[in-house]
C-alpha positions as CSV (number, residue, x, y, z in Angstrom):
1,X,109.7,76.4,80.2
2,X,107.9,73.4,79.4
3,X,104.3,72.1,80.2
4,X,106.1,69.6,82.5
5,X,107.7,72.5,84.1
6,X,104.7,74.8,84.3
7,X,102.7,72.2,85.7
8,X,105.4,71.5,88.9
9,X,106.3,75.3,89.4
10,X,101.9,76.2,89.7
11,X,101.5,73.0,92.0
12,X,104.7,73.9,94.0
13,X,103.4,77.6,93.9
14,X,99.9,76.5,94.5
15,X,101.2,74.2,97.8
16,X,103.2,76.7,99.5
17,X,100.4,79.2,99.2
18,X,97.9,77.1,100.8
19,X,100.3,76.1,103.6
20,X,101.1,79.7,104.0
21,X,97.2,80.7,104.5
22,X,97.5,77.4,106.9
23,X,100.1,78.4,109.6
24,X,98.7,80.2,112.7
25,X,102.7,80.7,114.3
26,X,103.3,84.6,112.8
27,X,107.0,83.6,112.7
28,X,106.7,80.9,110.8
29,X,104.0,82.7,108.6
30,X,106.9,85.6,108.0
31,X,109.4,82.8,107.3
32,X,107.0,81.5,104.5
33,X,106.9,85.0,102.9
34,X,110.4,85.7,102.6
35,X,110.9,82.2,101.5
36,X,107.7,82.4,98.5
37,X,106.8,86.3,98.1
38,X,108.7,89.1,96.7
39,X,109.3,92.1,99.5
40,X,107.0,94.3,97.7
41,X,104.6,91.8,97.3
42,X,100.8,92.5,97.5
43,X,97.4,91.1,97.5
44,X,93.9,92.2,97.1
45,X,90.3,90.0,97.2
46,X,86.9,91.7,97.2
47,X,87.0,92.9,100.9
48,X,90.7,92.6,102.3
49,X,94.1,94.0,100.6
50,X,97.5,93.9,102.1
51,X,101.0,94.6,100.9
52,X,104.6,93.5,102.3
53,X,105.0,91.0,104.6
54,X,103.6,92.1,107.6
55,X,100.3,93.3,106.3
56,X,99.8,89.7,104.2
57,X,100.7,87.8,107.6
58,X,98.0,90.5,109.6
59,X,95.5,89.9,106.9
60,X,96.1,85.8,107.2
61,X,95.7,85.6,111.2
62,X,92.7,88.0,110.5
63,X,90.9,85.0,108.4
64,X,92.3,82.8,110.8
65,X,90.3,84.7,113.6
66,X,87.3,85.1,111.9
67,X,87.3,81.4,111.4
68,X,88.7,79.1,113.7
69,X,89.5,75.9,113.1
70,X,89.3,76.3,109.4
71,X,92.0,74.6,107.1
72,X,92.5,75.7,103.3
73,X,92.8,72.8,100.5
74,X,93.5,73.1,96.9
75,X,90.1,72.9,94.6
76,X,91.7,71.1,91.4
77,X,94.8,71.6,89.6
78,X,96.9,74.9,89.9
79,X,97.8,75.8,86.2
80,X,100.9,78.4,85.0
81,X,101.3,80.2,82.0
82,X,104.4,82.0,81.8
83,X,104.7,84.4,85.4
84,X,101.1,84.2,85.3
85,X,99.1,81.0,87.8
86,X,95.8,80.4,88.7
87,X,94.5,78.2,91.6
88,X,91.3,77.5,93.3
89,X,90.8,76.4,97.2
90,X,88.6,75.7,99.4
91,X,87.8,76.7,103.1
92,X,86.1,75.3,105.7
93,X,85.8,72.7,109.4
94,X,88.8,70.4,108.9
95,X,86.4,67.0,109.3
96,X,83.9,68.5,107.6
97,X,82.6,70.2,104.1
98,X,83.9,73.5,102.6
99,X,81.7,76.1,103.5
100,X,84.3,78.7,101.0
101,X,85.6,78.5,97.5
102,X,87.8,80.5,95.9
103,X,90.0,80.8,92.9
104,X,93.3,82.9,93.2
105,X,95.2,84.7,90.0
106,X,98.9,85.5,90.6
107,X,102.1,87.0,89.0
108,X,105.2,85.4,89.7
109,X,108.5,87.3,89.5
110,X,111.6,84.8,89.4
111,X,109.4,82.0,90.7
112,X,108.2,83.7,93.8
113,X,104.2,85.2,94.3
114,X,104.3,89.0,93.4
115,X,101.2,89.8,93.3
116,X,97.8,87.7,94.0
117,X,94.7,88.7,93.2
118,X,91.3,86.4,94.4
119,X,88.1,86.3,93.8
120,X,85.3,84.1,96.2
121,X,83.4,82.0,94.1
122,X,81.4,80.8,97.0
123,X,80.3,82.4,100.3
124,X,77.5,81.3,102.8
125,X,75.3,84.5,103.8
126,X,76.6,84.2,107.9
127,X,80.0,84.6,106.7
């Protein structure tokens, strides 16, 4: 795979990711896993994991609970090497600063998000 190629797969990667976090309608949200994440997917931060499906769409509407009204962005450019892509986001008031930041290290398997692994690079003390 070319740098070209690298490049388009992280972004495309990075995108659906983001919109994924993003969708509040659990059927949709399921949708967006089959479509992006293997079925034995997983993921794991410093205070939430989840495996499969169901327990990364439960973990999503968690966030999504504990922050209403909060949107996720991409922070920079989303970069691939090999199965391996790293991305960093942002979370916060739609109209309004990010009060979150993030970066997110994944393994791809065929293209789709195997495993994701993410760290928080910036929290406010309330949250």
């Amino acid at each position: 795979m070319n740098t070209t190629s690298h490049a388009q797969l992280a972004d495309h990667v990075a995108q659906r990711y983001i919109a994924l976090w993003n969708e509040t309608d659990a059927s949709r949200r399921l949708q967006l896993l089959a479509d992006d994440w293997t079925a034995d997917a997983c993921y794991i931060d410093p205070i939430a994991n989840a495996a499969g499906a169901e327990g990364i769409s439960a973990l999503i509407a968690a966030v999504q609970a504990r922050f209403p009204g909060f949107r996720f962005k991409l922070l920079g450019k989303p970069d691939a090497h090999g199965e391996h892509l790293r991305f960093s986001w942002t979370l916060g008031p739609e109209a309004s600063e990010d009060l979150i930041q993030g970066t997110d290290f994944a393994r791809l398997a065929d293209g789709r998000l195997h495993a994701v692994t993410g760290f928080l690079d910036k929290v406010p003390a309330a949250a």
